[in-house]
ZADO-1210 file (C-alpha; in nm, 4 decimals, padded with zeros to 6 digits):
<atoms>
<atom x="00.0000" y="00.0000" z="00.0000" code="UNK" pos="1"/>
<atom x="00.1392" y="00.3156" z="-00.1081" code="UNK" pos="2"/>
<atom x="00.1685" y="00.6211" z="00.1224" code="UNK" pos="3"/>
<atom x="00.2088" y="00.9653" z="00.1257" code="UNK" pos="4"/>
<atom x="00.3650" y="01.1368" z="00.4162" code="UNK" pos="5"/>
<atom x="00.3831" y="01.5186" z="00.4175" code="UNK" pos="6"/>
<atom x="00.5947" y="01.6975" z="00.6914" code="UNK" pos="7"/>
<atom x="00.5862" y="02.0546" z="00.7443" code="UNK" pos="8"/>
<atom x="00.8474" y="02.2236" z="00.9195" code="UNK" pos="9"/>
<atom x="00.7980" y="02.4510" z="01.2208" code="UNK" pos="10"/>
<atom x="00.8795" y="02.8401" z="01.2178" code="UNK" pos="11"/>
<atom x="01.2277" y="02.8482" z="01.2965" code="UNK" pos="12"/>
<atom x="01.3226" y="02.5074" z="01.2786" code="UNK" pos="13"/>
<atom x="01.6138" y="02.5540" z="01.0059" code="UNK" pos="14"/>
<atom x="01.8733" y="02.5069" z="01.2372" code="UNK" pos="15"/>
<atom x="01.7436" y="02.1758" z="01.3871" code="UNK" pos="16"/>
<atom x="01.6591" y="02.0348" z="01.0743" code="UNK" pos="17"/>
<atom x="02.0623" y="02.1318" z="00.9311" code="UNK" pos="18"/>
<atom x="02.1673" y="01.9564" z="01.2870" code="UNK" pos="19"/>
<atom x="01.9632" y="01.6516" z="01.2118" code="UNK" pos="20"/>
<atom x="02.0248" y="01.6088" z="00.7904" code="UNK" pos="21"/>
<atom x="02.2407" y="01.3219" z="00.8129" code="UNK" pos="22"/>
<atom x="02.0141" y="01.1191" z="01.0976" code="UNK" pos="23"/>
<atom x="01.7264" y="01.2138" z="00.8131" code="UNK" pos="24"/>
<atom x="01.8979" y="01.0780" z="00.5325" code="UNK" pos="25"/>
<atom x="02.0438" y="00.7482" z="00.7174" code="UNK" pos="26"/>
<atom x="01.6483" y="00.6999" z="00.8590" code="UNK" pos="27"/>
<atom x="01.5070" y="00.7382" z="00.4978" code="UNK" pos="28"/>
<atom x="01.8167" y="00.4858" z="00.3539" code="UNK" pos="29"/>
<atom x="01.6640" y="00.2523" z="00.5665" code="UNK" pos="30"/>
<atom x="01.3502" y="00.2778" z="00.3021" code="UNK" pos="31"/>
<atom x="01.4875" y="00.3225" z="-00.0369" code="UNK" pos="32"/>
<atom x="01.3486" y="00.0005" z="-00.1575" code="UNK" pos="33"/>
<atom x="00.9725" y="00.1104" z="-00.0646" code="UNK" pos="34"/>
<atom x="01.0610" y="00.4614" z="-00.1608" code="UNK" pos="35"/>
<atom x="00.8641" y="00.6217" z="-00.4307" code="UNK" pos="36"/>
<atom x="00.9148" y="00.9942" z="-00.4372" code="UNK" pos="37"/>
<atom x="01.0818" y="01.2177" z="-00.1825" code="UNK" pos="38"/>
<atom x="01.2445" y="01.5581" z="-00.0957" code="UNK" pos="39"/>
<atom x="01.1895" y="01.9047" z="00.0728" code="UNK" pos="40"/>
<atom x="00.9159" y="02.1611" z="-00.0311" code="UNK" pos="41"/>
<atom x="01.1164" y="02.4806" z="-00.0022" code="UNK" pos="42"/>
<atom x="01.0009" y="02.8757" z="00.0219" code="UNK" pos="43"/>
<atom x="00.9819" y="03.0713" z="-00.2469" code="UNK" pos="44"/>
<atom x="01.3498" y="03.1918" z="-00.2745" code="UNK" pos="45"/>
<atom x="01.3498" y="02.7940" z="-00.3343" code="UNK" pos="46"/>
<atom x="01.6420" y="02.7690" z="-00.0577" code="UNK" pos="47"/>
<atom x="01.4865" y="02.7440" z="00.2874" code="UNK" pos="48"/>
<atom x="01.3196" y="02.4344" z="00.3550" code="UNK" pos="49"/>
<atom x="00.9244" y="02.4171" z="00.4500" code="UNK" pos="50"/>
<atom x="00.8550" y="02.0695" z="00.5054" code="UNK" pos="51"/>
<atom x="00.9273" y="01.7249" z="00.3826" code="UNK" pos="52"/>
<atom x="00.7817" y="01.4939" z="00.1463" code="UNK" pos="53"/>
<atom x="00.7514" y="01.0909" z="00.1137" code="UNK" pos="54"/>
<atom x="00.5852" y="00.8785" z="-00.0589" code="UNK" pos="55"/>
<atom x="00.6298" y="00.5259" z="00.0335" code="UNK" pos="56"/>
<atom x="00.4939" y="00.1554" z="-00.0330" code="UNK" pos="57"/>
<atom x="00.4536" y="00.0383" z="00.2792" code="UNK" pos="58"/>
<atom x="00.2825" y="-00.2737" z="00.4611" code="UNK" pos="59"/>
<atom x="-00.0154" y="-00.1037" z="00.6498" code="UNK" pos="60"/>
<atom x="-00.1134" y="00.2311" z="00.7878" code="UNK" pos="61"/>
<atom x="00.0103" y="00.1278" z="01.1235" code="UNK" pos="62"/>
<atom x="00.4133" y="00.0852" z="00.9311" code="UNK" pos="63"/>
<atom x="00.2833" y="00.4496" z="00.7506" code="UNK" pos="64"/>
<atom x="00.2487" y="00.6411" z="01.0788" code="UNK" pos="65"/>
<atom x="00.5372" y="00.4740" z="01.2164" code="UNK" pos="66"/>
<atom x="00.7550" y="00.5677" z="00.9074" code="UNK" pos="67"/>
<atom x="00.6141" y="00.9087" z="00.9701" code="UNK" pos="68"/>
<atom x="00.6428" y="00.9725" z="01.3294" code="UNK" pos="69"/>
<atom x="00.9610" y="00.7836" z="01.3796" code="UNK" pos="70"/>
<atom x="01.1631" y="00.9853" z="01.1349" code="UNK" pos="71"/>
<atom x="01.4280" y="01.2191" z="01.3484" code="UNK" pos="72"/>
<atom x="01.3159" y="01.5270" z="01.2336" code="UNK" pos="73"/>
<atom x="00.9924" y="01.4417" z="01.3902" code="UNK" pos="74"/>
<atom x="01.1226" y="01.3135" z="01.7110" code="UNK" pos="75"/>
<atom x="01.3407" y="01.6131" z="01.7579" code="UNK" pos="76"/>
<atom x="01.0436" y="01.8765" z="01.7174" code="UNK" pos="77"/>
<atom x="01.1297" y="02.0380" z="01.3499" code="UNK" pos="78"/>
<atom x="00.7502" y="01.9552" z="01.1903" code="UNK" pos="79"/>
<atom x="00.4695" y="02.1364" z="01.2940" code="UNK" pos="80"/>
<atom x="00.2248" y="01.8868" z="01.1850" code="UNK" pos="81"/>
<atom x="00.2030" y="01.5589" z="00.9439" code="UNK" pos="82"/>
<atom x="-00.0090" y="01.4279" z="00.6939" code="UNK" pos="83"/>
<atom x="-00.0508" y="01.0832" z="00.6216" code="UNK" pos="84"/>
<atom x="-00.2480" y="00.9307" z="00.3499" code="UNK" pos="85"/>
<atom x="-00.2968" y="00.6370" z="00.1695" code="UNK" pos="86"/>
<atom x="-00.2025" y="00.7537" z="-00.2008" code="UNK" pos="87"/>
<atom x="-00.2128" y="00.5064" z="-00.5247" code="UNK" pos="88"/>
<atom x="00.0179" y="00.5217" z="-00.7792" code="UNK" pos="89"/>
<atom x="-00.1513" y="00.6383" z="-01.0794" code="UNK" pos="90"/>
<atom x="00.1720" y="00.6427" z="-01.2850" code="UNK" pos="91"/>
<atom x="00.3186" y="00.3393" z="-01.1528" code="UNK" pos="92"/>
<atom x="00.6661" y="00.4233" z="-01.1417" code="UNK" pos="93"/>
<atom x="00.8843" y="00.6064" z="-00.8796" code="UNK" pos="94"/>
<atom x="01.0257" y="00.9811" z="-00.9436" code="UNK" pos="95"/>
<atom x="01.4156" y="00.8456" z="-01.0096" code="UNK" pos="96"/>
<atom x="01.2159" y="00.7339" z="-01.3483" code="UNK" pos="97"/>
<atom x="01.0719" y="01.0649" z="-01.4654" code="UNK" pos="98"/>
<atom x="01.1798" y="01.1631" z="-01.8154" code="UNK" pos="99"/>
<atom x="01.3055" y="01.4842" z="-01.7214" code="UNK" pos="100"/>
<atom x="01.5520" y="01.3992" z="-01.4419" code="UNK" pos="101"/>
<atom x="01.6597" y="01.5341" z="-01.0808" code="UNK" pos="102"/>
<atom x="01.7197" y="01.8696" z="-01.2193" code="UNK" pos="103"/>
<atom x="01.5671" y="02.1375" z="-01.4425" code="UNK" pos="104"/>
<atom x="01.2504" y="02.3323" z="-01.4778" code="UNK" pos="105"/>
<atom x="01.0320" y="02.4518" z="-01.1606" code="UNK" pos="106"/>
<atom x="00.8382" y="02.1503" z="-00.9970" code="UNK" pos="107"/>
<atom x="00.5639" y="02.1722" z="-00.7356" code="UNK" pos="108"/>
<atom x="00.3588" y="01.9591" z="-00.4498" code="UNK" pos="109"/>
<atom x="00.0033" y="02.0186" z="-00.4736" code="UNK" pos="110"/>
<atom x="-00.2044" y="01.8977" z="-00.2854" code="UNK" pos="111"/>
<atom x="-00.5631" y="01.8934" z="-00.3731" code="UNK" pos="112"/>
<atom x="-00.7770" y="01.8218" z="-00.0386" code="UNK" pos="113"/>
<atom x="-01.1425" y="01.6436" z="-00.1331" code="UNK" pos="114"/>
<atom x="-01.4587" y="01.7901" z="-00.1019" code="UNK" pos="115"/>
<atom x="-01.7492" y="01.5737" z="-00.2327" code="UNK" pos="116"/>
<atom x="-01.7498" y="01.4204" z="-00.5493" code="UNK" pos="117"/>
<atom x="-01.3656" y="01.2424" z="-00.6263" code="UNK" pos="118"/>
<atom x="-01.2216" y="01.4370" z="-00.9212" code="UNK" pos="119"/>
<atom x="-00.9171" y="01.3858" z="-01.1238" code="UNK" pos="120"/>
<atom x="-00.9012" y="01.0045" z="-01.0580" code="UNK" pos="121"/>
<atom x="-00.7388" y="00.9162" z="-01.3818" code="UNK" pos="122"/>
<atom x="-00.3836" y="01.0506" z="-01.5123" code="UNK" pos="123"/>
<atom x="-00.4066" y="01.3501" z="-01.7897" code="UNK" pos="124"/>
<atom x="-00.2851" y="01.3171" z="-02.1153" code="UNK" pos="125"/>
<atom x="00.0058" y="01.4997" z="-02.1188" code="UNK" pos="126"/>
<atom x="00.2242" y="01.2238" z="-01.8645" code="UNK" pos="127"/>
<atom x="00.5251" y="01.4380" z="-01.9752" code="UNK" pos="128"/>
<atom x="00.5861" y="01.6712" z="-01.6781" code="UNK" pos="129"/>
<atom x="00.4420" y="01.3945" z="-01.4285" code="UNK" pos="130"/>
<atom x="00.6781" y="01.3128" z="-01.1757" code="UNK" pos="131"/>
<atom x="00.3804" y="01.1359" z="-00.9150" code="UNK" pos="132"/>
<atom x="00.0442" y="01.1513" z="-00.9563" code="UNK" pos="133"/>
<atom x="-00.2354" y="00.9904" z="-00.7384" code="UNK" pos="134"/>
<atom x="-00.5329" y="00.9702" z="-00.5128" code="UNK" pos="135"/>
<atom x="-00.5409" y="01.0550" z="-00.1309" code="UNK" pos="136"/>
<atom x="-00.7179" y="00.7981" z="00.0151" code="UNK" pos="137"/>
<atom x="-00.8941" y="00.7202" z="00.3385" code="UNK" pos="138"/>
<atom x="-00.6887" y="00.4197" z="00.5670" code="UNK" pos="139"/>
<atom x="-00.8640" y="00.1987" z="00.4128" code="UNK" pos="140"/>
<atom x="-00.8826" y="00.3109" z="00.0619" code="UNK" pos="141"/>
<atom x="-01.1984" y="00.3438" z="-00.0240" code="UNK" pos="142"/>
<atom x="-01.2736" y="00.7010" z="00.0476" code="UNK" pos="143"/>
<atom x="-01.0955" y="00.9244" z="-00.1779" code="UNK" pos="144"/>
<atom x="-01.0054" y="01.2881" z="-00.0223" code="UNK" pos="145"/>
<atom x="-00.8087" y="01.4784" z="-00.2012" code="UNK" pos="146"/>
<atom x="-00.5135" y="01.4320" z="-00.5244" code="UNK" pos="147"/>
<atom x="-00.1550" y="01.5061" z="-00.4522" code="UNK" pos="148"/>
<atom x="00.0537" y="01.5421" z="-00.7443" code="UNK" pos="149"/>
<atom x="00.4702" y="01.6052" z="-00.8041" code="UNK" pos="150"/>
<atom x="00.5301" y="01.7900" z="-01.1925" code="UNK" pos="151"/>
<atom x="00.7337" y="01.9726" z="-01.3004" code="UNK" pos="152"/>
<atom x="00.5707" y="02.2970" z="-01.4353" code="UNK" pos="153"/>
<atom x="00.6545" y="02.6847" z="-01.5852" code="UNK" pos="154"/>
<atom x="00.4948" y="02.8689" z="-01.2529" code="UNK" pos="155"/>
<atom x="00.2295" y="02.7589" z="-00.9590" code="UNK" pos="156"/>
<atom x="-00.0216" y="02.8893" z="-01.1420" code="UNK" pos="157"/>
<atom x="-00.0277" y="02.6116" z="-01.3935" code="UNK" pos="158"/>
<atom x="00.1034" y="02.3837" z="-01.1570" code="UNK" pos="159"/>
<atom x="-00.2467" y="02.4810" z="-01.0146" code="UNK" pos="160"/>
<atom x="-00.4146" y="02.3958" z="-01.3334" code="UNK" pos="161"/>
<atom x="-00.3358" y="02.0450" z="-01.3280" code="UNK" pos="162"/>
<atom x="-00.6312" y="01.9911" z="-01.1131" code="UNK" pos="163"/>
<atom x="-01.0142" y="02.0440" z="-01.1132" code="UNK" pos="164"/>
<atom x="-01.0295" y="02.3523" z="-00.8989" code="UNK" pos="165"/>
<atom x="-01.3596" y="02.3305" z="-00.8162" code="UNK" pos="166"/>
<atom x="-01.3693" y="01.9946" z="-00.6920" code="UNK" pos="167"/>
<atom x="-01.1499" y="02.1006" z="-00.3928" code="UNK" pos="168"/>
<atom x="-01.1785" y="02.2517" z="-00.0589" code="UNK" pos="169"/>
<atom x="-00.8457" y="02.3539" z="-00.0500" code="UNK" pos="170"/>
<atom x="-00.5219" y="02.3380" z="-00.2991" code="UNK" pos="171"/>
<atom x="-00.2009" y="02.3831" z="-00.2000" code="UNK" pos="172"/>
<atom x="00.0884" y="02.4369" z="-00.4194" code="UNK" pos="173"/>
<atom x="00.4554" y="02.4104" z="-00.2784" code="UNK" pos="174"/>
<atom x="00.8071" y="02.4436" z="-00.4426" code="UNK" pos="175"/>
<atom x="00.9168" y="02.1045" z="-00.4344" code="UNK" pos="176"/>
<atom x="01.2560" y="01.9345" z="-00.5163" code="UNK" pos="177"/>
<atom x="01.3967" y="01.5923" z="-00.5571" code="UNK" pos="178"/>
<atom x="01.5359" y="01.5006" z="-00.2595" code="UNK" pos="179"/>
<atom x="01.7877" y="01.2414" z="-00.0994" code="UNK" pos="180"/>
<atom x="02.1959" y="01.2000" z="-00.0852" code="UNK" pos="181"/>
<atom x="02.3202" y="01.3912" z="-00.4044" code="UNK" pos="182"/>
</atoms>
């Protein structure tokens, strides 16, 4: 079952989460094989770190919120809050085998969260600037609440775009690079 796990940082928490990089990276190591997408959403002079994205195929929601609430930065007090959702795959490969590569171009997190009706359940078209693309999902996957895509995209705006706007509470759109060791 596929995962995602979104981390977001708490004000002032820069220097904790530079402390605790190399603890982050060894805990995540310990998951490359279930490891689908990952890597920090990031302010928009795309330096300073917001929060921390994962998606992961993992056994259970009960190995999901472990995953999530085990990881250092966690522990230590860096994340304000975490969301965990069951996600689904729609593209059925991990980010390390998106056309366009670790670098180059602007790409985004957004997050559409559900409100009534599930929308954009199947993948567009254009797969092209796709990195991750899926369903939020109740535990046990039958509700759907929300979308949460990774692309690669010109400007938020059309990042935006790539989802039914009016099918969503809420959606959030976050600079977002690959993450892990270099």
């Amino acid at each position: 079952m596929e995962y995602l796990c979104y981390h977001r940082d708490r004000p002032g928490s820069l220097p904790l989460r530079d402390e605790l990089l190399e603890a982050h990276w060894s805990y995540m190591d310990g998951y490359a094989a279930q490891m689908i997408a990952r890597g920090p959403t990031l302010a928009d002079d795309g330096d300073t770190p917001t929060g921390s994205v994962h998606i992961v195929d993992l056994p259970d929601s009960a190995a999901a919120r472990a995953f999530a609430f085990d990881e250092p930065n966690y522990q230590a007090g860096a994340y304000r809050d975490v969301l965990v959702r069951r996600w689904r795959n729609l593209l059925g490969r991990t980010m390390w085998d998106f056309p366009g590569g670790r670098s180059g171009g602007n790409r985004y997190l957004v997050l559409g969260l559900g409100e009534g009706q599930p929308a954009d359940l199947t993948v567009p078209p254009d797969r092209n600037e796709l990195i991750a693309y899926g369903p939020l999902l109740s535990d046990d996957g039958d509700t759907w609440l929300g979308t949460a895509i990774l692309l690669r995209a010109p400007n938020p705006d059309t990042a935006r775009a790539a989802l039914t706007s009016d099918r969503y509470a809420e959606i959030e759109v976050h600079n977002w690079q690959f993450g892990g060791r270099e």
